[in-house]
C-alpha positions as CSV (number, residue, x, y, z in Angstrom):
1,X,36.5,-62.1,-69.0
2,X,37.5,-58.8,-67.1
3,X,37.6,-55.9,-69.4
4,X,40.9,-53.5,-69.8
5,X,39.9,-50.0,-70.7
6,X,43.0,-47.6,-70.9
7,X,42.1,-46.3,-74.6
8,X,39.8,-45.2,-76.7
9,X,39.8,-44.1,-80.0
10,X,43.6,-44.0,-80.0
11,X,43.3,-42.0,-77.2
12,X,44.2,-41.6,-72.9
13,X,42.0,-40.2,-71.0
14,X,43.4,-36.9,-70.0
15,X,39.9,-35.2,-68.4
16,X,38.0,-36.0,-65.5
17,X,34.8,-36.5,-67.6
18,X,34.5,-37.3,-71.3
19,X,31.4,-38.7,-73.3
20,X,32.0,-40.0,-76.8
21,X,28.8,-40.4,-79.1
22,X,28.3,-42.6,-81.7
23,X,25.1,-42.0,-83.7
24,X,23.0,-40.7,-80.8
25,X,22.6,-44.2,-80.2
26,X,26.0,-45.8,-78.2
27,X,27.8,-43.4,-76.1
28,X,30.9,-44.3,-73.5
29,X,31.2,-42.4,-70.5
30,X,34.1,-41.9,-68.7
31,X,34.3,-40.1,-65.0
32,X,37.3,-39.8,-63.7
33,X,37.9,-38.2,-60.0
34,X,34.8,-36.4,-59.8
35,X,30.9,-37.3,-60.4
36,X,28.4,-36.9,-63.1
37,X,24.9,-36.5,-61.7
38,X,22.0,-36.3,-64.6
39,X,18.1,-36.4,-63.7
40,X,16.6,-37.4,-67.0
41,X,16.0,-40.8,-69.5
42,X,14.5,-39.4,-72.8
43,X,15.0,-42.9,-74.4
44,X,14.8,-46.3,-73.1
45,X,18.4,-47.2,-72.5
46,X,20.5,-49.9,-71.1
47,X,23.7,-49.2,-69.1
48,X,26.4,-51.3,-68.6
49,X,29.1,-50.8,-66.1
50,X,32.8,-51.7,-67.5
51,X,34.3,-50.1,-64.3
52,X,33.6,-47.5,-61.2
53,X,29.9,-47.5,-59.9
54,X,26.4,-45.9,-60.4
55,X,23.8,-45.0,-57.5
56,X,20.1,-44.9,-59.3
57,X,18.2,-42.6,-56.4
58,X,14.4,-43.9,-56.7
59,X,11.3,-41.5,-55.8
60,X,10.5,-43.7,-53.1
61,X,13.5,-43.0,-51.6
62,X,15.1,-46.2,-52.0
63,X,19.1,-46.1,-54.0
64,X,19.8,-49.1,-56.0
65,X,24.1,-49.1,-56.1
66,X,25.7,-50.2,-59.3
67,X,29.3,-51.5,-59.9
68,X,31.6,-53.4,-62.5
69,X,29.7,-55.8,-64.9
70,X,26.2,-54.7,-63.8
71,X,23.5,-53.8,-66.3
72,X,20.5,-51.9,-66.3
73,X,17.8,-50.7,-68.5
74,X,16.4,-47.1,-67.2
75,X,12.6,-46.6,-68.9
76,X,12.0,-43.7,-71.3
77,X,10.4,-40.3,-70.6
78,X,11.5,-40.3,-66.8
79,X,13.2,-38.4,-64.1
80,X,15.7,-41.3,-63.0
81,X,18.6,-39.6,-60.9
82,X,22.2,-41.3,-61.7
83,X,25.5,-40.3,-60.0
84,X,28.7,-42.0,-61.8
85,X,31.5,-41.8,-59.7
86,X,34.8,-44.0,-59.3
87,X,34.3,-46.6,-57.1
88,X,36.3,-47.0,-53.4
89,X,39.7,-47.8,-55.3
90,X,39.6,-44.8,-57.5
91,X,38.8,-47.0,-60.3
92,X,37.2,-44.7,-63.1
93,X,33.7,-44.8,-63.7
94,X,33.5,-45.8,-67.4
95,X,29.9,-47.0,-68.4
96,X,28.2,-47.9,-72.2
97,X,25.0,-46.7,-72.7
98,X,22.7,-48.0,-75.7
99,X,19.7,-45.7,-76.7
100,X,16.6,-48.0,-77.6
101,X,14.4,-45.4,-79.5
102,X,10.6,-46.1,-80.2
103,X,11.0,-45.9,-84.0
104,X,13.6,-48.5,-83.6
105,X,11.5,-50.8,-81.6
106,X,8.0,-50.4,-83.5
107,X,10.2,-52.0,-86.6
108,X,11.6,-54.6,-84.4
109,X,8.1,-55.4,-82.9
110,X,6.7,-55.6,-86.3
111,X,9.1,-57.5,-88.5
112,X,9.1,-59.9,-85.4
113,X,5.6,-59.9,-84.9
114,X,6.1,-59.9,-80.6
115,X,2.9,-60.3,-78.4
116,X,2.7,-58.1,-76.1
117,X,1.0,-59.5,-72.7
118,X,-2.1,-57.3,-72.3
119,X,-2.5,-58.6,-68.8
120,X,0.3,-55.8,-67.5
121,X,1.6,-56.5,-64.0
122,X,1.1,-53.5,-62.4
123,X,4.2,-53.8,-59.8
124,X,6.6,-53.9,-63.5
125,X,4.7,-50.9,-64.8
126,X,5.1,-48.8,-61.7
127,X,8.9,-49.1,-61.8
128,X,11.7,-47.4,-64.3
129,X,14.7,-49.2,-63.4
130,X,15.3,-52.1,-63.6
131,X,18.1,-54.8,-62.8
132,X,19.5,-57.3,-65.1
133,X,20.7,-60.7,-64.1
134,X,24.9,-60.5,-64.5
135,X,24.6,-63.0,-67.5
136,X,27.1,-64.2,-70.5
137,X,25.1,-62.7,-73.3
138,X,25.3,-59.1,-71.7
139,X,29.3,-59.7,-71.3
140,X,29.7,-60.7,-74.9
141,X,27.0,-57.6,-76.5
142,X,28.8,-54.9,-74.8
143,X,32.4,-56.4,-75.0
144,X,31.8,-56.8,-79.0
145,X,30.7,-53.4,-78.6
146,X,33.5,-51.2,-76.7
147,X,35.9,-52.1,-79.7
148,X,34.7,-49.7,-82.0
149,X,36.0,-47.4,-79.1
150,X,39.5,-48.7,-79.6
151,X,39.6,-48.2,-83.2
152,X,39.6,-46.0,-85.7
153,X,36.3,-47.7,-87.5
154,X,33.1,-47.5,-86.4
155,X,30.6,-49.9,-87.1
156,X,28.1,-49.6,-90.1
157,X,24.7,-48.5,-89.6
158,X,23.4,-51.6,-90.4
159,X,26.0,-53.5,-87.8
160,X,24.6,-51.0,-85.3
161,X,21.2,-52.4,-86.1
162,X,21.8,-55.3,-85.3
163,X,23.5,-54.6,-82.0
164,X,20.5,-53.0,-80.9
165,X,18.2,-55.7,-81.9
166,X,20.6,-58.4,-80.3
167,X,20.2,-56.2,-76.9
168,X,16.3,-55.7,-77.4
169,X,16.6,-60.1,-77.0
170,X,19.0,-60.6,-74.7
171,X,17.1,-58.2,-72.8
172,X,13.3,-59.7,-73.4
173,X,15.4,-63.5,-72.4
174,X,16.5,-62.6,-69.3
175,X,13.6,-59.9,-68.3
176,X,10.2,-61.3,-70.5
177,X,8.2,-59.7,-68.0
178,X,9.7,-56.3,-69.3
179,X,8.1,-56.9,-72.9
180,X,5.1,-54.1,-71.9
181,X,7.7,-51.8,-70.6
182,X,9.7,-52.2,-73.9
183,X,6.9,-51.7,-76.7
184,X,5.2,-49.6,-74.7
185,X,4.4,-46.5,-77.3
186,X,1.9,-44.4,-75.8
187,X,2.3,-40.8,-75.3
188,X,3.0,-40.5,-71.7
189,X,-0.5,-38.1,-69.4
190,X,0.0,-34.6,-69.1
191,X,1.1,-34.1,-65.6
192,X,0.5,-31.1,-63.4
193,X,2.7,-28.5,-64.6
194,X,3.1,-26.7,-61.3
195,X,4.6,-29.9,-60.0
196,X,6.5,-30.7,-62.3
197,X,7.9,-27.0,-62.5
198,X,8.4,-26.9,-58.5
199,X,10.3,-30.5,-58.6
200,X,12.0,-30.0,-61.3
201,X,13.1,-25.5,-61.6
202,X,16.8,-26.6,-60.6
203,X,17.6,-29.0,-63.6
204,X,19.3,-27.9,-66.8
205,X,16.2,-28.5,-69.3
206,X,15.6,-25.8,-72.3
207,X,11.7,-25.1,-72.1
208,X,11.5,-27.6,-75.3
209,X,12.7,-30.6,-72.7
210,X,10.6,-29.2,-70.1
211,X,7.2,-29.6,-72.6
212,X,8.8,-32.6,-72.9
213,X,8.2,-34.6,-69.6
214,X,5.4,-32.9,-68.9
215,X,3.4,-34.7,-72.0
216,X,2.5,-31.8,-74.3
217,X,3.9,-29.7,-77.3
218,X,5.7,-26.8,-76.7
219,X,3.2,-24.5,-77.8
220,X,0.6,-26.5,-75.3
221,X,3.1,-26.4,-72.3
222,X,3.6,-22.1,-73.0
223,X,-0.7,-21.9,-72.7
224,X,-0.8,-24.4,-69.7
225,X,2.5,-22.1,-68.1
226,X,0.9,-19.2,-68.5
227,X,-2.3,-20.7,-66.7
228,X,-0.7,-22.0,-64.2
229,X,2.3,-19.0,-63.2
230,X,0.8,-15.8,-65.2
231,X,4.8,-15.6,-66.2
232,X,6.8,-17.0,-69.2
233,X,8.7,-20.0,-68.4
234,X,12.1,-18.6,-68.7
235,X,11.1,-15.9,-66.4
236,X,9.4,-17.8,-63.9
237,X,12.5,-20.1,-63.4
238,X,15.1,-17.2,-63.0
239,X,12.6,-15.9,-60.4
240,X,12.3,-19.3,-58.5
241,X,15.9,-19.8,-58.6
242,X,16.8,-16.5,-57.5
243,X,14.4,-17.3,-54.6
244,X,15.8,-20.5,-53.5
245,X,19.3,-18.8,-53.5
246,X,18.2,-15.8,-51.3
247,X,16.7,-18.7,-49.0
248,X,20.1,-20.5,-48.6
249,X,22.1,-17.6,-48.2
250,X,19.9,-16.0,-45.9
251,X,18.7,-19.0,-43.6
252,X,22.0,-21.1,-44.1
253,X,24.9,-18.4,-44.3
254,X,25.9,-19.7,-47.8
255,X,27.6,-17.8,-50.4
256,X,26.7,-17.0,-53.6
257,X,29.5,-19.5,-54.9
258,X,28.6,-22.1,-53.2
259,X,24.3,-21.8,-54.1
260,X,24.5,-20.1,-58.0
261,X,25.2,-23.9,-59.7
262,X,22.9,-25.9,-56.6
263,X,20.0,-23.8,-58.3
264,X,20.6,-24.2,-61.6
265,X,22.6,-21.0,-62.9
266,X,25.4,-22.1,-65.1
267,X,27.9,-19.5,-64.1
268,X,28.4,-17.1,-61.1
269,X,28.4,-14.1,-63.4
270,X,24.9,-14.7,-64.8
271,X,24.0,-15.3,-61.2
272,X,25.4,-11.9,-59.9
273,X,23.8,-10.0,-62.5
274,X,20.1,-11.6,-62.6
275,X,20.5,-11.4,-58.6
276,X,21.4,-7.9,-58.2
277,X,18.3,-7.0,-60.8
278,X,15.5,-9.1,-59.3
279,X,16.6,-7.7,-55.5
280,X,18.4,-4.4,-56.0
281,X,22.2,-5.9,-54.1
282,X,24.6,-8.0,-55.4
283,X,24.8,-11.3,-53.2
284,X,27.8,-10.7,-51.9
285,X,25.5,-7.7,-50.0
286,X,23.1,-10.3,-48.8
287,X,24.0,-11.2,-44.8
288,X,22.7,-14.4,-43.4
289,X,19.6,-13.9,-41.6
C-alpha cells in the first residue's frame, strides 16, 4: 500500500530540510528542494525510503541509487556517504531511519540465544551497505511506525523495543547471511591517523567523533595526533583547510564563497578571519594563479 506523507506531528512541512528525533533511536527525514549529504554511520541503522531517493557513494567507486519503498541497513562505525534529494518529479525525499545500538542488540542476542556463524563470509564482512529485498514485512514495520509521526503520542519505550526487535528479525529473515555483521561487537583496529585525518579534514566531526572512527579514546587519538602532525587537532585542521582553499582559489579562480563551506568552515566570516591570520590578506586579496 502506497504511503501518503503530507503531515507530521500535526504539522506541514514549511522547510526544505527537517529531522524529527524520537529517542535517538527513530528519526524522519524530510528534504525538500535541496540535498542532505552526511559521511558518517555511528550505529547500525536501517533506512527506509517513504518517498524521493538516496545515492550510497561506495569507496570503490561504485553508487548504489535508492528510491521509494527501498530499504537498507548501513553498518556501524563507517564512512558511508548518503545524498537525499527529491527524486526526478520533485517528490520530497522523506526517509525513516532506525538506530540498532550494540547495547540493544547484545540483549537481543542473549535473551534469544542467536548463533552466530563463525565461518564469516569474507565478501559480507568487506561490505557496509547493504540491500534488502522490497518485502511485506518491511512495508508493514515502517508503516506501523510513521504513525507516531502523525500524532500527538509517541510510542512507549517498551513499544519502541519491540519495534526494534521486530526489525532486528525481519532483517536476519530476509538477510541471515548478515547475522555476523549484526552482533558483531568488537572494537573496530586503530587505523592510520594521518589517513584518516587527510580523507576525512573536510567533514564536520568535533575531535571526540574524530577519536571516534579512528578506534581510540580521545585522550589516545590527542598522543597519536601529536605523533603523527606535531600540531593539536583543532589547529592542524584550520591549517589544512585553509590550505585546500588557497589551492582552489589560486589554481581554479574560485572565491572564497564559493570554497569556505567545500572545506569545512561553517560560515564565511570564520573563514575570512582565520584566512587573513594564517596568510596575512583577506581572500578576497588572493588572485587566481
Amino acid at each position: 500500500m502506497a504511503m501518503e506523507i503530507k503531515v507530521y506531528n500535526g504539522q506541514e512541512f514549511d522547510q526544505d530540510i527537517s529531522v524529527n528525533n524520537y529517542m535517538d533511536t527513530f528519526f524522519l527525514c524530510h528534504v525538500g528542494k535541496d540535498k542532505l549529504c552526511e559521511n558518517m554511520v555511528t550505529e547500525h541503522t536501517l533506512v527506509y525510503l517513504v518517498s524521493g531517493e538516496m545515492d550510497v557513494f561506495q569507496p570503490n567507486g561504485r553508487t548504489i541509487h535508492y528510491k521509494k519503498g527501498d530499504t537498507a541497513f548501513l553498518r556501524r562505525n563507517h564512512k558511508v556517504s548518503k545524498d537525499k534529494h527529491p527524486n526526478a518529479k520533485g517528490e520530497p525525499f522523506v526517509g525513516l531511519f532506525l538506530h540498532l545500538d550494540i547495547e540493544f542488540l547484545k540483549r537481543v542476542k542473549k535473551e534469544q540465544n542467536i548463533a552466530v556463524p563463525q565461518n564469516e563470509d569474507s565478501r559480507i564482512t568487506r561490505l557496509n551497505v547493504f540491500t534488502l529485498p522490497q518485502h511485506p514485512f518491511l512495508d508493514s514495520l515502517f508503516q506501523s511506525l510513521i504513525g507516531y509521526f502523525n500524532s500527538d503520542i509517541y510510542p512507549s519505550k517498551e513499544l519502541m523495543d519491540s519495534k526494534l526487535r521486530e526489525a532486528v528479525f525481519v532483517l536476519l529473515q530476509l538477510r541471515p547471511e548478515l547475522t555476523p555483521v549484526l552482533f558483531d561487537f568488537v572494537q573496530q583496529w586503530k587505523i592510520d591517523v594521518k589517513d584518516f585525518m587527510e580523507e576525512n579534514y573536510k567533514s564536520d566531526l568535533t575531535v571526540e567523533q574524530f577519536a571516534h572512527y579512528t578506534g581510540r579514546s580521545l585522550t589516545s587519538f590527542k598522543h597519536d595526533f601529536d605523533q603523527a602532525f606535531h600540531l593539536t587537532p583543532q589547529r592542524w585542521l584550520t591549517r589544512r583547510r585553509l590550505a585546500e582553499a588557497k589551492r582552489l582559489m589560486t589554481e581554479n579562480g574560485k572565491h572564497a564563497n564559493e570554497v569556505y563551506l567545500e572545506v569545512g568552515f561553517k560560515n564565511l566570516s570564520h573563514f575570512s578571519t582565520a584566512f587573513k591570520k594564517e596568510y596575512g590578506v583577506p581572500p578576497s586579496k588572493l588572485m587566481a594563479g
